[in-house]
N, C-alpha and C positions, 0 to 999 in steps of 0.2 A: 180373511185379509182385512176387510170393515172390521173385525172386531180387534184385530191388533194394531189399528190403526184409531180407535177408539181408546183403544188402552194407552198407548205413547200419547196422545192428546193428554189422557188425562194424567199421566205419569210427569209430564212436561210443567201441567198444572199445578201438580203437587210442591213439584222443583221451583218452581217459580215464588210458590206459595210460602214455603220453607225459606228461600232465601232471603227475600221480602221480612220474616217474621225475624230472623237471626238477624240483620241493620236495625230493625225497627230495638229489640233487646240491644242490642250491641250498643245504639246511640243513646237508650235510656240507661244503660249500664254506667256510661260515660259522661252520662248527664249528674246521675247519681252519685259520682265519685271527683266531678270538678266542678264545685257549686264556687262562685264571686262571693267574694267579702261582703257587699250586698245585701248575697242571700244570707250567708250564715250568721254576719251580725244582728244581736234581737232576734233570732231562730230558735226555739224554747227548745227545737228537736236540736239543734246544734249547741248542747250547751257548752261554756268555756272553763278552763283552771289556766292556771300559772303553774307549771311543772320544773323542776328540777329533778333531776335522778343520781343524784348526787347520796350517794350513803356514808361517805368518812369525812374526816375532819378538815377534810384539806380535800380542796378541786382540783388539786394535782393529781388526786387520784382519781383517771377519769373512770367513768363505768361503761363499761362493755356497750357492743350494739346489742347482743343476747340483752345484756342487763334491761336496755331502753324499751326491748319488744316488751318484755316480762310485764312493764309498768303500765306499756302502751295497751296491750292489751288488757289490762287490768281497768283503763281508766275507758276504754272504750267500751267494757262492759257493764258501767257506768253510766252510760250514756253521753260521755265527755266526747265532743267533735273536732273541737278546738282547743291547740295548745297555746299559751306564750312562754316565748325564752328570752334571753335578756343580752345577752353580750357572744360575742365573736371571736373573742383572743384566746378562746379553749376549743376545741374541738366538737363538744357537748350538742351545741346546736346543732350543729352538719350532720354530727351521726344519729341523731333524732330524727332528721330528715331522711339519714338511708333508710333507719330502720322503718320509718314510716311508709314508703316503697317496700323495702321488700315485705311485710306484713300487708300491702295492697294486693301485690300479685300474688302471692302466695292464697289468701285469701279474698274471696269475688267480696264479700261485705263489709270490709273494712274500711272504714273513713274517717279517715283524718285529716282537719288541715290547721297552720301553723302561723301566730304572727311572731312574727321573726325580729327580733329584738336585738338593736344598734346601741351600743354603749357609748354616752358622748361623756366629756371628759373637761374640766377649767387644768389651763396652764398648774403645771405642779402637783398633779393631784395625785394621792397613794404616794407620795415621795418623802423626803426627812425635809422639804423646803415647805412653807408656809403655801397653800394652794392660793392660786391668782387668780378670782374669781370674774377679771378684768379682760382675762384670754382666755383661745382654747387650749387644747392639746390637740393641737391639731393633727399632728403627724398619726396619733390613736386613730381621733374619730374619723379621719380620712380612709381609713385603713378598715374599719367596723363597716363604714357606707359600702365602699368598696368591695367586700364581703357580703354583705347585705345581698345588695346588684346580684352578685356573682350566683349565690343561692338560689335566689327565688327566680335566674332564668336557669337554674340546671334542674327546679325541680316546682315547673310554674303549675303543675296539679296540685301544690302541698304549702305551697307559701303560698296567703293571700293578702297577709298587712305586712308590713316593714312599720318598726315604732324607733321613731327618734330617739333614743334617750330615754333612761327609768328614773323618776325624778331627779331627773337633770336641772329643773328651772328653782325647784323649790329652796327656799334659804336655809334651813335645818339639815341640807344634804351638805355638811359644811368641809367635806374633804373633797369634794369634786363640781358642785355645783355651777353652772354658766349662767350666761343672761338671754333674755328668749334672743338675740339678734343671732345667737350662736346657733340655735335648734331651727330658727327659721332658716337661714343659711342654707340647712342639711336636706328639710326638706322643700325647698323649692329645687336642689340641686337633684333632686329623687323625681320631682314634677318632671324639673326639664330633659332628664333623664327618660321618661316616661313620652312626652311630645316630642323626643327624638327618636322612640322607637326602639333606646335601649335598657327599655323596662316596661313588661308589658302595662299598660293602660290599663287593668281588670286590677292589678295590687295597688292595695290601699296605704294609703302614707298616712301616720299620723306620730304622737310623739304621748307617750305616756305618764301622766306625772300628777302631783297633787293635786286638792281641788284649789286649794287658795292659787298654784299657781296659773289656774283655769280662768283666775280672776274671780273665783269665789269667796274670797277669803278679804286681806287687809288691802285697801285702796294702793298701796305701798307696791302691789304687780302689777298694776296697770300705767299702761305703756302704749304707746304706738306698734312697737315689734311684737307684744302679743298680740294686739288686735292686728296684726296683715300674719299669723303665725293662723290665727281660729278661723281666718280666712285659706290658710292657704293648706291647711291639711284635710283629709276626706272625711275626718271624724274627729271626734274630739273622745280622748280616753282617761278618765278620771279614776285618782285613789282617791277613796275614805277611809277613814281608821277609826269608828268610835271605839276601840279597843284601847291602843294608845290611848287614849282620850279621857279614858276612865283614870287616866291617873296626872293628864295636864290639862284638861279642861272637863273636870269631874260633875259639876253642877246636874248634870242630864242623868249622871251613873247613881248618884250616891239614893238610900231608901228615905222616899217621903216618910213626914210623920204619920200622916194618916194611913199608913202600909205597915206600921211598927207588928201592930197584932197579927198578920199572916201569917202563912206557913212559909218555910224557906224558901221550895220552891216555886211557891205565889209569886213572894219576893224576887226571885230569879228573875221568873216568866214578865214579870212587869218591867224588870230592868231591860232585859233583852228585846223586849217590844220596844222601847225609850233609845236602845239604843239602834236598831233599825232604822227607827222615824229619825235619830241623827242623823243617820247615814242618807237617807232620802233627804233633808236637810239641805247637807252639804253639796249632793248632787243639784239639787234645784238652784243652788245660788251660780253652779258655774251656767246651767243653762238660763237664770235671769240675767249673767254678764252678757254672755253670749245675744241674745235678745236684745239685751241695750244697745248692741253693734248693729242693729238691725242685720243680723247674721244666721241665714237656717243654718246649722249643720247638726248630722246622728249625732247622742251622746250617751259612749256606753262606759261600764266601769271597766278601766282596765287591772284594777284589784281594789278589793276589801278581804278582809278575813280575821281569824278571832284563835288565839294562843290556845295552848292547851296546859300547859305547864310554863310556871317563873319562880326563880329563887328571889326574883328583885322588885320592880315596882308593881309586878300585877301580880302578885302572888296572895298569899295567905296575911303576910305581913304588908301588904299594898293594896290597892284598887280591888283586890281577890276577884277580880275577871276571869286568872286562865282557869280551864278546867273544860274536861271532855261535855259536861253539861251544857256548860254556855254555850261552848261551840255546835253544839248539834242546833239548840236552841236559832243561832245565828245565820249557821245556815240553811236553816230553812226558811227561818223568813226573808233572806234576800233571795234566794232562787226563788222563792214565791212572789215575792216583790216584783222581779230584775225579768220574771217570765210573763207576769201578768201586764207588764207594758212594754213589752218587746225591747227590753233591754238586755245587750249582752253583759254578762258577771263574768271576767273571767278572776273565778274563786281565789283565794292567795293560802293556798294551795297545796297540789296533792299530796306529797310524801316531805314530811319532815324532813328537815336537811341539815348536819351535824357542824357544817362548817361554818355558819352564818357566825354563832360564837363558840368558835373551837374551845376556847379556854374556861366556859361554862357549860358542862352537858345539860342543863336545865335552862335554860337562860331561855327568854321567849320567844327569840327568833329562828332558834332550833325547832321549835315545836309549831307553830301554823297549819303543818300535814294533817290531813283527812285520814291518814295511816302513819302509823310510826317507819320508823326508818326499817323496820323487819317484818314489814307490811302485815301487820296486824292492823284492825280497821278499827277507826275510833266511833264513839258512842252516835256519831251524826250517821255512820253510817251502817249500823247493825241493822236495821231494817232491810236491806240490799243480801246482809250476810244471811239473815232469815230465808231470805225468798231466794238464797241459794247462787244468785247472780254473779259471784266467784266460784262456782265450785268449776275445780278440776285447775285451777288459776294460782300460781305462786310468785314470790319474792325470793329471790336468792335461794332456791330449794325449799322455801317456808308459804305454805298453804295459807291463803288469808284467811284467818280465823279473827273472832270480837277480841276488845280490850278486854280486862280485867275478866278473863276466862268468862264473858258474858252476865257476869253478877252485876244487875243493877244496883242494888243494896251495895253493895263494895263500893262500884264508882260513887254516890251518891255518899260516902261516906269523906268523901276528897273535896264538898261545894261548902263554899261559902257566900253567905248573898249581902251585895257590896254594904258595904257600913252606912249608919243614919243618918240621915244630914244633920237632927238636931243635937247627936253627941258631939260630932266635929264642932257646932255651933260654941255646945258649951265649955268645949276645950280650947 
């Protein structure tokens, strides 16, 4: 009797033991799988892209949620944590969100989370009338916010940012462009939204858009409404482009004289350093605006990224930036960069996307992807394809396998390294 009542003591023990140990996993489980903006912004282990999964020419064709897993998994074996998406008038976003769910429960290590991107809009814009760059479109961007909201409370494990607008404020965006008083607008109405409890407090507001419009740029954006805009968002999220750049403000791109004698890829590697240190550049001048405000706030990239193919200005015949080289070149050293001071990159991005210029299949804005549109993996990322980090992982029925059947020689027969500064001199 003493000894069966020795045994239930310690069977009790055991029960007790066990239970204890399944909360204690259960909450680290849970801990694991609903990290704050917080945490994951500048989290080297949470690194970010800019995804679209968009494969045809036209965003009227949406893609499957199968299609989104396909990607999703693809970019999470990657080490990709976080996504950003841009607009709300297509479906694209939402079903990146289911599929994000069901690829959590389904699988215990799966994590993903999302800044959730609000398209704001000037009076006119996308129409056959002159865009009003004086108004909003309101009835849109009310409609985008509103959605916004509505997401990130139906799935507040996977949305952690809401971004105002994709450069919205900057002047070059000249079919839709606003003034900051517009994006401020949006997000203090996302604040108050938040201090009334109908949006959790843990999601970060901010508004995503060039550097100059960060106040990095020409004295020409500085304003009153930017400065209460750097005040009033949780972070501040910057594009650079020295890619673009290579071909309207060349000076940084073009080869010194004293570089004439190296080898091509000398020449490359020197320009692609040059063009990094713009890109750090350009980051520093919004955080010396910012500074001047006597204003702390986080400041991460919310895109940079480097073409791979142009029939036009960065091509062979122009700036000869795109090309699988430079790109791998580029991204490495801004992940190196953007991790070694705990800044988030989210990359501009993962899969090629055919619709940006339908009526060019070459054209540079199709081409940004880490993978081609039939998820073959470009030259940045064959080392991943080496160590085998896709296998058994596909794209539309197609195995991720290297670009040009993995012949460096081949790719390398497609680079050219940018033009001299002192030919252009003498012409």
């Amino acid at each position: 009797m003493i000894a069966l009542k020795k045994y239930i003591k310690i069977a009790f023990i055991c029960i007790c033991l066990f239970s204890i140990s399944c909360k204690i996993t259960t909450k680290k489980n849970l801990n694991h799988n609903n990290k704050t903006a917080e945490q994951i912004l500048g989290n080297p282990e949470f690194l970010a892209i800019s995804y679209g999964g968009y494969r045809m020419s036209s965003r009227e064709i949406q893609p499957s949620v199968e299609a989104l897993k396909e990607d999703l998994m693809i970019m999470h074996s990657m080490g990709i944590r976080t996504l950003r998406t841009y607009n709300l008038q297509y479906p694209h976003a939402s079903n990146i969100l289911k599929a994000i769910k069901e690829l959590r429960s389904k699988h215990a290590d799966f994590e993903m989370y999302v800044m959730l991107g609000a398209w704001i809009d000037c009076a006119n814009a996308w129409t056959d009338l002159p865009p009003n760059h004086e108004l909003e479109d309101e009835e849109n961007n009310a409609s985008e916010i509103k959605k916004a909201i509505a997401l990130a409370n139906q799935y507040p494990e996977i949305v952690k940012i809401i971004a105002v607008g994709n450069e919205a404020m900057v002047h070059w965006a000249t079919p839709y462009f606003v003034k900051p008083e517009v994006v401020l607008k949006w997000v203090n109405y996302l604040q108050n939204q938040k201090a009334q409890g109908h949006l959790s407090k843990a999601v970060w507001i901010t508004s995503s858009d060039n550097f100059a419009s960060w106040g990095g740029g020409s004295p020409d954006y500085h304003n009153q409404d930017l400065e209460q805009l750097v005040s009033a968002v949780d972070y501040i999220s910057v594009h650079t482009y020295p890619f673009h750049d290579t071909h309207y403000n060349s000076s940084f791109w073009l080869t010194p004289e004293d570089e004439a004698a190296l080898s091509e890829t000398e020449i490359i590697e020197n320009a692609m350093q040059r063009a990094k240190s713009y890109a750090v550049q350009q980051y520093q001048s919004v955080k010396n605006y910012v500074n001047s405000l006597g204003i702390e706030k986080p400041i991460h990239i919310g895109e940079t990224g480097w073409a791979t193919t142009s029939q036009g200005l960065y091509g062979a015949n122009g700036s000869r930036a795109a090309d699988e080289y430079k790109q791998a070149l580029y991204y490495k050293l801004m992940r190196e960069w953007t991790n070694e001071n705990n800044i988030a990159c989210f990359y501009f991005e993962a899969f090629d996307e055919p619709w940006k210029d339908a009526n060019h299949p070459n054209g540079s804005e199709n081409c940004f992807g880490l993978f081609t549109t039939d998820g073959q993996a470009k030259y940045a990322l064959w080392p991943l394809v080496d160590k085998g980090v896709f296998k058994g992982l596909s794209r539309d029925g197609k195995f991720i396998k290297k670009t040009y059947q993995g012949n460096k020689s081949d790719l390398l027969k497609d680079i050219f390294p940018p033009k001299l500064a002192l030919d252009l001199k003498m012409n």
